[in-house]
Biotite code that builds the C-alpha atoms (Angstrom):
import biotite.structure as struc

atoms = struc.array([
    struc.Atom([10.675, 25.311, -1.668], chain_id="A", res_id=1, res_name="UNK", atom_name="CA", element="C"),
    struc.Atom([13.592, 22.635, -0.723], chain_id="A", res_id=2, res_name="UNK", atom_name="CA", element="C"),
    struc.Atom([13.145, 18.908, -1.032], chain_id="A", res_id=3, res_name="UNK", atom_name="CA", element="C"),
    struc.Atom([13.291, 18.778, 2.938], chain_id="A", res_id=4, res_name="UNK", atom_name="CA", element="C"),
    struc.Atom([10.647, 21.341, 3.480], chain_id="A", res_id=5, res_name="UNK", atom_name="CA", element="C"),
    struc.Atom([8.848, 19.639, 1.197], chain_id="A", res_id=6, res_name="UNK", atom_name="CA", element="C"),
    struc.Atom([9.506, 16.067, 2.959], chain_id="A", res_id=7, res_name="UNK", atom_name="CA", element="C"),
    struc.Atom([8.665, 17.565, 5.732], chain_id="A", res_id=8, res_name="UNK", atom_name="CA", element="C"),
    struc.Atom([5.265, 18.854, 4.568], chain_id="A", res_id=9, res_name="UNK", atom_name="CA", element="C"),
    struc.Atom([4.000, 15.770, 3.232], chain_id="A", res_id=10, res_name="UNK", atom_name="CA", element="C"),
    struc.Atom([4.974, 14.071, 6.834], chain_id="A", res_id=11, res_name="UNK", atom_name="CA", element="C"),
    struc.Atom([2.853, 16.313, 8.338], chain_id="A", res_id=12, res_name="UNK", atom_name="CA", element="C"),
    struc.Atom([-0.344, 15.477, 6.232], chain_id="A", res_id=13, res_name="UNK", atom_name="CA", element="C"),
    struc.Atom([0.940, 11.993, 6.541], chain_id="A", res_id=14, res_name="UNK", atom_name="CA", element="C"),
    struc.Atom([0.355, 11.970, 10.160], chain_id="A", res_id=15, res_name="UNK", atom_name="CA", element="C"),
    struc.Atom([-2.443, 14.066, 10.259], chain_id="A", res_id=16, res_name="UNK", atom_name="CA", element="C"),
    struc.Atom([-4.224, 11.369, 8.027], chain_id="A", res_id=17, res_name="UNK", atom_name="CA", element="C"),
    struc.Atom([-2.864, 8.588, 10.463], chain_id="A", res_id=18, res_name="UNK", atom_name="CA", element="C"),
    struc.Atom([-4.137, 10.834, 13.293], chain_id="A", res_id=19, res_name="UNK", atom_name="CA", element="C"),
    struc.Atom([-7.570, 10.839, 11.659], chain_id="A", res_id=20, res_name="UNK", atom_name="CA", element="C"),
    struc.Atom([-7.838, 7.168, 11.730], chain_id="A", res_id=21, res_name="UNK", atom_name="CA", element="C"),
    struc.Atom([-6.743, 6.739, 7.792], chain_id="A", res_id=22, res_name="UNK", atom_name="CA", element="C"),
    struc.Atom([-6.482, 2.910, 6.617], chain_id="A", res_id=23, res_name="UNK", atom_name="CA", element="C"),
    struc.Atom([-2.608, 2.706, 5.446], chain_id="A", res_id=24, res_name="UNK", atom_name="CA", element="C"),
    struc.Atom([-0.836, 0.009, 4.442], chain_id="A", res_id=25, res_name="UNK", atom_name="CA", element="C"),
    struc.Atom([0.784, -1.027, 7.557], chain_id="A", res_id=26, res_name="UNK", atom_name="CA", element="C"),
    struc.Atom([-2.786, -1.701, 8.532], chain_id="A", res_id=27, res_name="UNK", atom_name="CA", element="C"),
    struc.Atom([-2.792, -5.257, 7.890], chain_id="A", res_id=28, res_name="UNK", atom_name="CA", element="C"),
    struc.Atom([-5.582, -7.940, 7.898], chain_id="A", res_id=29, res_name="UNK", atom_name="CA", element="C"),
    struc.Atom([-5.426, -11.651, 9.607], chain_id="A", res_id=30, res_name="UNK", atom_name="CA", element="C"),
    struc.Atom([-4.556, -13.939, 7.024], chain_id="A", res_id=31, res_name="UNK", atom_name="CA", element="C"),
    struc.Atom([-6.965, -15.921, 4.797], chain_id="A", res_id=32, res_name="UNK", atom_name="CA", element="C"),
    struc.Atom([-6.797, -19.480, 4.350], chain_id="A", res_id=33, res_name="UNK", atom_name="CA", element="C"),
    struc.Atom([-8.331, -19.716, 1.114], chain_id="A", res_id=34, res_name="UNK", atom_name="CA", element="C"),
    struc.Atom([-6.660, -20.264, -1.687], chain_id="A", res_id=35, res_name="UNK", atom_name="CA", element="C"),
    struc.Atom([-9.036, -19.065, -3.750], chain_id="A", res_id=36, res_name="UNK", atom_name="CA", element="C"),
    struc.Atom([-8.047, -15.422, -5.151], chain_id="A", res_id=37, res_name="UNK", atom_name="CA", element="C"),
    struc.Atom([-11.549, -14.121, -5.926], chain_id="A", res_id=38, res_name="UNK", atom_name="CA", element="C"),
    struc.Atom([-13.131, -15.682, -2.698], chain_id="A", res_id=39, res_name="UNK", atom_name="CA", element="C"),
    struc.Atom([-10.228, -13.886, -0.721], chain_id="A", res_id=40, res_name="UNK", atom_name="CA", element="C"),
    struc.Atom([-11.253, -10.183, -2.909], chain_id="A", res_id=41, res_name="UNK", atom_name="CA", element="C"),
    struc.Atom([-15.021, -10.688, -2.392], chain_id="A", res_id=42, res_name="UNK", atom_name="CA", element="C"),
    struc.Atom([-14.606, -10.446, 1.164], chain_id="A", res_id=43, res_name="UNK", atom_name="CA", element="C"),
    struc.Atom([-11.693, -7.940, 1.001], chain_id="A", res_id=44, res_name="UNK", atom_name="CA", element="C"),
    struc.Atom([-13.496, -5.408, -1.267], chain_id="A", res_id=45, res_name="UNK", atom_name="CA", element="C"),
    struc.Atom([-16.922, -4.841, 1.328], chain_id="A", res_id=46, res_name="UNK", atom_name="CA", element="C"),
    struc.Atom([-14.326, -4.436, 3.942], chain_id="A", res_id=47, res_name="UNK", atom_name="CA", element="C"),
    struc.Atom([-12.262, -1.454, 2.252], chain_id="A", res_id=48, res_name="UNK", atom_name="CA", element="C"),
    struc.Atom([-15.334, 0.463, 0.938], chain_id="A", res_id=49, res_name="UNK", atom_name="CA", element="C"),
    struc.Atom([-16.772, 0.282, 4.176], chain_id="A", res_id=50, res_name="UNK", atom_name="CA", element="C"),
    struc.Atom([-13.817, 1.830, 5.312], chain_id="A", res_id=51, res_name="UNK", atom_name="CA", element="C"),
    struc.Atom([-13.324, 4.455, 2.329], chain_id="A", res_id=52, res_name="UNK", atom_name="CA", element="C"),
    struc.Atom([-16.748, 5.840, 2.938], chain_id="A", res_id=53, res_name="UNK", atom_name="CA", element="C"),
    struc.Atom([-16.736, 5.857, 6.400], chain_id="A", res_id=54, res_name="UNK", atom_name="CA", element="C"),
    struc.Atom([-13.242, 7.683, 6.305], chain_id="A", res_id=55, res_name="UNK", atom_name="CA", element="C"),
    struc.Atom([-14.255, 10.395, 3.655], chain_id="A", res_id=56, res_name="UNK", atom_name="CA", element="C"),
    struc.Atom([-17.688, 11.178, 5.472], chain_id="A", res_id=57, res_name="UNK", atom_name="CA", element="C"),
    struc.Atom([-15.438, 12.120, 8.664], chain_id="A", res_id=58, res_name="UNK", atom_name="CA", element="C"),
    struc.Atom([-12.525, 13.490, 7.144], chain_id="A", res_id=59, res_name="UNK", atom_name="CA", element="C"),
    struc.Atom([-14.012, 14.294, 3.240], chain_id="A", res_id=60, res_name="UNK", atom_name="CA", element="C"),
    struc.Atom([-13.269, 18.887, 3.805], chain_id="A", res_id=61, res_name="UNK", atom_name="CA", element="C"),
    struc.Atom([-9.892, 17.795, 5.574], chain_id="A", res_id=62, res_name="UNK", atom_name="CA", element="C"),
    struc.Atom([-6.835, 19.922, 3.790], chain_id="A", res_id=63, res_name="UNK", atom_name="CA", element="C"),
    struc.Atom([-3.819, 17.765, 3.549], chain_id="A", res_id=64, res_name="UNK", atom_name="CA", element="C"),
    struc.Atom([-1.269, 20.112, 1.956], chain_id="A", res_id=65, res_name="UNK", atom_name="CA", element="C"),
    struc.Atom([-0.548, 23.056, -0.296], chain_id="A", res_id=66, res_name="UNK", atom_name="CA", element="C"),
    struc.Atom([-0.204, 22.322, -4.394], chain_id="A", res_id=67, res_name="UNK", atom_name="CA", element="C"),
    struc.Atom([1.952, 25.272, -6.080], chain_id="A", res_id=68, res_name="UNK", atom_name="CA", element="C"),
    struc.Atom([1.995, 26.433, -9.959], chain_id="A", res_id=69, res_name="UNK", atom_name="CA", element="C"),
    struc.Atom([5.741, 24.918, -10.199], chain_id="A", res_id=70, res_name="UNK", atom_name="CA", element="C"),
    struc.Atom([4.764, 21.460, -8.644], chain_id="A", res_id=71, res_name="UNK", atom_name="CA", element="C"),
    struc.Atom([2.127, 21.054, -11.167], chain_id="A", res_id=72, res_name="UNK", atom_name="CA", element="C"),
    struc.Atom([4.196, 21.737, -13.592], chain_id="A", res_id=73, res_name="UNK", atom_name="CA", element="C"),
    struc.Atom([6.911, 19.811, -11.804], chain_id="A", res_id=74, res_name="UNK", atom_name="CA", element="C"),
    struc.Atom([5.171, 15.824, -12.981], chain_id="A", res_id=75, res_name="UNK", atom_name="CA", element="C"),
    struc.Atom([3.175, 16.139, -9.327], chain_id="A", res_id=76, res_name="UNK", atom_name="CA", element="C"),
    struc.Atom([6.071, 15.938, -7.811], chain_id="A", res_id=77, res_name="UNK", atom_name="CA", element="C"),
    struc.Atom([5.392, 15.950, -4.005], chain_id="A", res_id=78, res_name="UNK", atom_name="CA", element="C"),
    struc.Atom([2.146, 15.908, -4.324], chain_id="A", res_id=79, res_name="UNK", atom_name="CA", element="C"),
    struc.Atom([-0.414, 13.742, -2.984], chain_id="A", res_id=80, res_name="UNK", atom_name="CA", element="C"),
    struc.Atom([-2.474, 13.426, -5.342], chain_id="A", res_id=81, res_name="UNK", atom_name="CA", element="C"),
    struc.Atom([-4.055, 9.864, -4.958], chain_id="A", res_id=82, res_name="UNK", atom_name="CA", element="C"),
    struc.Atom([-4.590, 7.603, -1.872], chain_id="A", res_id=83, res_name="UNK", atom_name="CA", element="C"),
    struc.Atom([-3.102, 3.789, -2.704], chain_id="A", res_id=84, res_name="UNK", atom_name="CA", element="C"),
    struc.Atom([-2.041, 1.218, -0.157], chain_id="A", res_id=85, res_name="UNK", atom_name="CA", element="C"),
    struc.Atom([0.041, -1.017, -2.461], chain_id="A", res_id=86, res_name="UNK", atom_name="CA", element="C"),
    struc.Atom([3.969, 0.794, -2.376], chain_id="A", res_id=87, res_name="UNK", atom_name="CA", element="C"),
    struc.Atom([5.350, 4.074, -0.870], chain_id="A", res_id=88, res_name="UNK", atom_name="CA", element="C"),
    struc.Atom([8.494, 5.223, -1.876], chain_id="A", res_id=89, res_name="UNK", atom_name="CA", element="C"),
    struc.Atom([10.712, 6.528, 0.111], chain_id="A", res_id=90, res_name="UNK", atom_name="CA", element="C"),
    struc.Atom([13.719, 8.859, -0.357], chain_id="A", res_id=91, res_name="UNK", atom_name="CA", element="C"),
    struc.Atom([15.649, 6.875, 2.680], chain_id="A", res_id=92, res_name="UNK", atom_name="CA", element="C"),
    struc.Atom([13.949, 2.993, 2.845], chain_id="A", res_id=93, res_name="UNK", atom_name="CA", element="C"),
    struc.Atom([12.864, 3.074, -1.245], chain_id="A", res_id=94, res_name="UNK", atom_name="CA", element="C"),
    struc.Atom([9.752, 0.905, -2.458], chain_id="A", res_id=95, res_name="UNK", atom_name="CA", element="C"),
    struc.Atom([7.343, -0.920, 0.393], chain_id="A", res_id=96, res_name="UNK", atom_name="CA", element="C"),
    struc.Atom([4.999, -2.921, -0.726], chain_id="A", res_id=97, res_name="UNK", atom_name="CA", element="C"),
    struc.Atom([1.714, -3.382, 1.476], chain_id="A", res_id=98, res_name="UNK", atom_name="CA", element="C"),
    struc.Atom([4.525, -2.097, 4.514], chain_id="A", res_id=99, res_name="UNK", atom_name="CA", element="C"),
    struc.Atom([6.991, -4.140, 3.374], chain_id="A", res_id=100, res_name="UNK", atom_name="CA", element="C"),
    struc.Atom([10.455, -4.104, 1.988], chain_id="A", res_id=101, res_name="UNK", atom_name="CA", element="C"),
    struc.Atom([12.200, -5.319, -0.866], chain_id="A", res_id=102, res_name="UNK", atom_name="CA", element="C"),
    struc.Atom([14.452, -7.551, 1.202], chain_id="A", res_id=103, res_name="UNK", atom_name="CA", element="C"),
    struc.Atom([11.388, -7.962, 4.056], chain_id="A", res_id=104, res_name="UNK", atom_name="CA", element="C"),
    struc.Atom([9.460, -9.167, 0.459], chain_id="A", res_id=105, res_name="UNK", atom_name="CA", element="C"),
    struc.Atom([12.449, -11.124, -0.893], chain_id="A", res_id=106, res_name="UNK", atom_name="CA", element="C"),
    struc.Atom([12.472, -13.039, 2.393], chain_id="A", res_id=107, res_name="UNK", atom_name="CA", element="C"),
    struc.Atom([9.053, -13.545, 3.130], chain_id="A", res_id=108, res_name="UNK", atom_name="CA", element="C"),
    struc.Atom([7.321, -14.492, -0.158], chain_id="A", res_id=109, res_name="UNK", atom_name="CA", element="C"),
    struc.Atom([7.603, -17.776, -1.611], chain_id="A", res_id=110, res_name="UNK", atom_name="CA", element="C"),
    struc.Atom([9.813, -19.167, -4.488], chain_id="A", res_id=111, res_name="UNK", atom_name="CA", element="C"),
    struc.Atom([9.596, -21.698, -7.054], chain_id="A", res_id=112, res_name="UNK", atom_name="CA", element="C"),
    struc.Atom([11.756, -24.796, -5.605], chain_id="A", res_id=113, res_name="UNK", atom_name="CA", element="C"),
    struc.Atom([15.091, -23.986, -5.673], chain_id="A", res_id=114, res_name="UNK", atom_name="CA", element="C"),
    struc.Atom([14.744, -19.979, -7.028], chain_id="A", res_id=115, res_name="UNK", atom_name="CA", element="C"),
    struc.Atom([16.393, -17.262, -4.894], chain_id="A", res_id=116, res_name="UNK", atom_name="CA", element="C"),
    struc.Atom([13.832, -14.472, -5.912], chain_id="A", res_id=117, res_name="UNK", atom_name="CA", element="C"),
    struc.Atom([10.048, -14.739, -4.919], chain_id="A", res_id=118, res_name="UNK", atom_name="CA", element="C"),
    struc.Atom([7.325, -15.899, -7.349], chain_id="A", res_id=119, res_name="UNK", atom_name="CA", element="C"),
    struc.Atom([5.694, -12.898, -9.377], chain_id="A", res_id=120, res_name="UNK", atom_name="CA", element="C"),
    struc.Atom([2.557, -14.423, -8.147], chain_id="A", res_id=121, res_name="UNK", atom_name="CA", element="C"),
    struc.Atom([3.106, -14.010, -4.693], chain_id="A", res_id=122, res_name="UNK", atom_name="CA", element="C"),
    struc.Atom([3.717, -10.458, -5.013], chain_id="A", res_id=123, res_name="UNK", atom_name="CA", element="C"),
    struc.Atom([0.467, -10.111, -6.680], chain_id="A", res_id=124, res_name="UNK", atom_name="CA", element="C"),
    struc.Atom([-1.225, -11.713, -3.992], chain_id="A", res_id=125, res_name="UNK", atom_name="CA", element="C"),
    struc.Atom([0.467, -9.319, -1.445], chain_id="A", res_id=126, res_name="UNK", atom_name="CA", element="C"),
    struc.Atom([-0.388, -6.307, -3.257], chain_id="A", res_id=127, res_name="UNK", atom_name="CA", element="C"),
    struc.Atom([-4.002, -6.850, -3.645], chain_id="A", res_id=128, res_name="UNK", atom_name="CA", element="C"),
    struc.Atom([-4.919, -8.179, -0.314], chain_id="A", res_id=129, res_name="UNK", atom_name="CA", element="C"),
    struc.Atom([-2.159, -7.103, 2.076], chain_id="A", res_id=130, res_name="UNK", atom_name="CA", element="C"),
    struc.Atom([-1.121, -10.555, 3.181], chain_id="A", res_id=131, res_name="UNK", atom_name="CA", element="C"),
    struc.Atom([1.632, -12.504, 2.340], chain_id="A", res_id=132, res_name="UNK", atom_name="CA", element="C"),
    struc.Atom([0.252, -15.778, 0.998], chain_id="A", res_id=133, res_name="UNK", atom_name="CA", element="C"),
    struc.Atom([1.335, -19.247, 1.521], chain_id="A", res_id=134, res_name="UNK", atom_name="CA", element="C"),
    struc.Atom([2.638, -21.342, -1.152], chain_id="A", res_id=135, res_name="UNK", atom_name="CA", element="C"),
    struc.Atom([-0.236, -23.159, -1.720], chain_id="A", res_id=136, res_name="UNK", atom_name="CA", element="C"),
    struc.Atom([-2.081, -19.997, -2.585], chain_id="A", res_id=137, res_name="UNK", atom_name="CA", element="C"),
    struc.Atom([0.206, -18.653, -4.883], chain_id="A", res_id=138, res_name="UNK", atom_name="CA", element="C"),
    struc.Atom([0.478, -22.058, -7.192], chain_id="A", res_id=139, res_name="UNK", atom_name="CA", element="C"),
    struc.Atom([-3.249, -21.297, -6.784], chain_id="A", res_id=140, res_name="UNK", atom_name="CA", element="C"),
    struc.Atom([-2.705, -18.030, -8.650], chain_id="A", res_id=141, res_name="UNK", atom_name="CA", element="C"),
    struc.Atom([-0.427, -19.634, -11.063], chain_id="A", res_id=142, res_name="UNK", atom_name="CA", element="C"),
    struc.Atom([-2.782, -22.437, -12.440], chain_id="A", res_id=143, res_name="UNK", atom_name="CA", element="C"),
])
């Protein structure tokens, strides 16, 4: 089968799944004001199982695509194989990260006074929450 078929496929099941009312990444939440990490989780995690178990009780028999002998043996290779919300790679934009770029990242996360690149910390914050965090709750993270 060629790459674009293939592409093609997977776009398909990708917007089936949207169709179907499938959290994704660009889904985002309003931003918290805490600055406390595990404050900001606890009220995250309810939220997303809620929405995990009310998604696979509707949609849980729903075929998303086709898995061949040479794909397995391929390194999964096009296939979906697990649901995550923190990056999607793709062949044309590369790597997003809760939706967003590496220069939409490199812009919008903070840096340490007078750095060019964002804080590590900051991107940790984005990928397990979805929000890009202020500076105040990234030196939170980093004490």
């Amino acid at each position: 089968m060629s790459r674009a078929k293939n592409l093609g496929r997977l776009a398909n099941s990708a917007l089936k799944l949207h169709k179907c009312g499938l959290p994704s990444a660009n889904h985002y939440r309003q931003a918290s004001t805490s600055t406390n990490l595990k404050d900001v989780m606890e009220k995250i995690i309810p939220e997303k199982q809620k929405e995990v178990i009310e998604f696979r009780k509707k949609h849980g028999g729903s075929k998303v695509g086709e898995v061949t002998v040479d794909m397995m043996y391929g390194g999964m290779r096009g296939i979906r194989g697990l649901v995550t919300e923190t990056s999607v790679l793709d062949p044309d934009e590369g790597i997003r990260f809760r939706g967003f770029s590496i220069p939409e990242c490199q812009e919008k996360l903070p840096r340490a006074p007078g750095g060019e690149e964002p804080l590590p910390e900051g991107l940790f914050w984005l990928l397990l929450t979805g929000e890009i965090p202020s500076k105040e709750q990234v030196e939170a993270v980093t004490k």
